[in-house]
Steps between C-alpha positions, in 0.01 A plus 500: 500500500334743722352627829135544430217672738166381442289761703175360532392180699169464325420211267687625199860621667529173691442279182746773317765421797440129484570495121838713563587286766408167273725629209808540751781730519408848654440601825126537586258690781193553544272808654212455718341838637286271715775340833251193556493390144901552490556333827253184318721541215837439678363214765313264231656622179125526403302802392197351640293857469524550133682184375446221733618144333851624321792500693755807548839356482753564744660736270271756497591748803160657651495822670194742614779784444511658156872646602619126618306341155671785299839482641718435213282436286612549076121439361174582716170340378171687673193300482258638721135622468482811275344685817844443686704575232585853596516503824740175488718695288506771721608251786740391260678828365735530755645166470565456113811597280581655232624186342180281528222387293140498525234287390191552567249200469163646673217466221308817585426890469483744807188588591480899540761538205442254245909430515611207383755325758843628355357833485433492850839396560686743321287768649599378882865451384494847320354677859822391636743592207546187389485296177506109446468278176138353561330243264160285507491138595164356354305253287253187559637367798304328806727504807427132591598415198829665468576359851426160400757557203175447219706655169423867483546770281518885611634821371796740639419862347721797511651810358819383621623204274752407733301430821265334275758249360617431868148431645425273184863337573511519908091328504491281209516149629372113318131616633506862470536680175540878445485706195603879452311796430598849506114594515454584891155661403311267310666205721398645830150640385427165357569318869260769630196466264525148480369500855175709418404235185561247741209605726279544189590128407452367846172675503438342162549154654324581765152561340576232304485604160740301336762453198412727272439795763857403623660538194336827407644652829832367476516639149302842514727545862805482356379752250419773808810421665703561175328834398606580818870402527550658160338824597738576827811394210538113524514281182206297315779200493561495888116422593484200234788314689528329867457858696200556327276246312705225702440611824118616396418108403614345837377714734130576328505053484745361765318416827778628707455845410388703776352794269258206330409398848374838572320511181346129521364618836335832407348284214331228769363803677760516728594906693830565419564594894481114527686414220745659605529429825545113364795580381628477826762813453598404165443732215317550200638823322252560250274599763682814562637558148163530340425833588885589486513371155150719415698813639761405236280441208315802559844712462554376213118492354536101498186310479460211748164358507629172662670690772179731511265231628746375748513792645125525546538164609748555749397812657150584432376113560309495144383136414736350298240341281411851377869575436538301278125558318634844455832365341340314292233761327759798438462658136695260258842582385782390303722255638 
């Protein structure tokens, strides 16, 4: 068993340490930049911010110090925003060893760069000299669900088979099931673009349109996001399985997605200031990876007409009802 750092307090890190701490054995903490949500966390063993009705068992150690949460540990799991990712990693540098492993499980891209998370992390650990087996943590998985113990199936990608192997063997548990991958790219740019089709779905459901426009999305989305992934090097293969296609059907249709929120209000004629503000600090990444993702898909000459209108959407305030006129009367093409 192991000593395992989940760095992150959000939704999705305290479910992940819940999980760990439900399959027994290791020795857990958990990472809170914020003190008041820590201090919440350690006198009702409740994350009643970001996961309010799941319990944090006594065997989870909270801290609001990365060195204290670190200390010791063999495997460290970052699941923060994608905004924080590099700055928590330069707060971090100076308390990890040679001899740990990463895995990053933030579903995003960084805004000015268009890096996808383990990028970022290498480059912050490279700044300092340093070098640390990373892999991806990702695939259709609601936090509430994985803290409730619903059966769930994720992926563990990375170039080293070994710290693969031991994240599928260290996490796996009777409601938690983990495949390997050795495909960082298409794994993590698949939990990025996911997020941006999400939006498009939520907006889809928002105006109403129905079956038939759902399905279209879902299916011409995961299209985009796979011209994509195979364009910065990731495999055709990767984005038909639970980090791409998998992860694409429950967030565009579950109701606890946050990105589908978004989208469902900007289709009711909602401003996305106020959309977001109901969110209530929680967040919805495919806001901020749309134009990140555009950045990307313009490198590589990547079409993205999905991700295009989104965009317009998000940051130019066009009417979604247009969007979507405009999607629909594009020159014909093969499929």
């Amino acid at each position: 068993m192991s000593r395992i750092a989940v760095m992150g307090s959000g939704a999705w890190g305290t479910a992940m340490a819940i999980s760990l701490a439900r399959r027994g054995g290791h020795q857990l903490t958990l990472w809170s930049w914020a003190k008041d949500v820590a201090a919440t966390m350690r006198s009702q063993r409740e994350n009643t911010a970001f996961l309010p009705g799941f319990e944090i068992p006594e065997s989870i150690a909270v801290f609001d110090d990365a060195a204290e949460a670190l200390d010791g540990a063999e495997i460290v799991v970052s699941v923060m925003p994608s905004q924080f990712v590099r700055s928590s990693y330069q707060q971090f540098a100076p308390h990890l060893r040679p001899d740990q492993l990463l895995v990053s499980a933030t579903k995003g891209l960084e805004d000015e760069t268009g890096l996808r998370m383990t990028e970022v992390i290498g480059a912050v650990l490279a700044a300092r000299g340093m070098e640390l087996p990373c892999g991806v943590l990702s695939g259709p998985s609601f936090a509430q669900e994985v803290a409730a113990g619903a059966p769930t199936a994720i992926t563990i990608a990375s170039a080293n088979a070994e710290l693969a192997a031991r994240v599928q063997r260290e996490f796996s548990s009777a409601s938690l099931r983990l495949y390997t991958n050795d495909d960082v790219v298409g794994v993590e740019l698949g939990g990025s673009l996911k997020n941006v089709i999400a939006i498009a779905a939520g907006i889809v459901a928002g105006l109403g349109l129905g079956f038939n426009s759902m399905a279209a999305l879902i299916t011409r989305g995961i299209a985009e996001m796979t011209r994509l992934a195979v364009a910065c090097g990731g495999r055709r293969e990767t984005l038909a399985g639970l980090s791409g296609i998998g992860d694409l059907v429950l967030t565009c249709t579950g109701s606890l997605s946050r990105n589908r929120t978004v989208g469902m209000g900007l289709g009711q004629g909602r401003r996305l200031d106020e959309i977001l503000a109901g969110l209530e600090g929680r967040v919805a990444e495919g806001v901020r990876t749309t134009s990140a993702a555009l950045g990307l898909a313009r490198r590589h000459a990547v079409e993205m007409p999905i991700a295009e209108q989104m965009e317009a959407i998000l940051t130019q305030g066009k009417p979604p009802e247009r969007a979507i006129e405009e999607l629909m009367v594009r020159p014909g093409r093969d499929e």
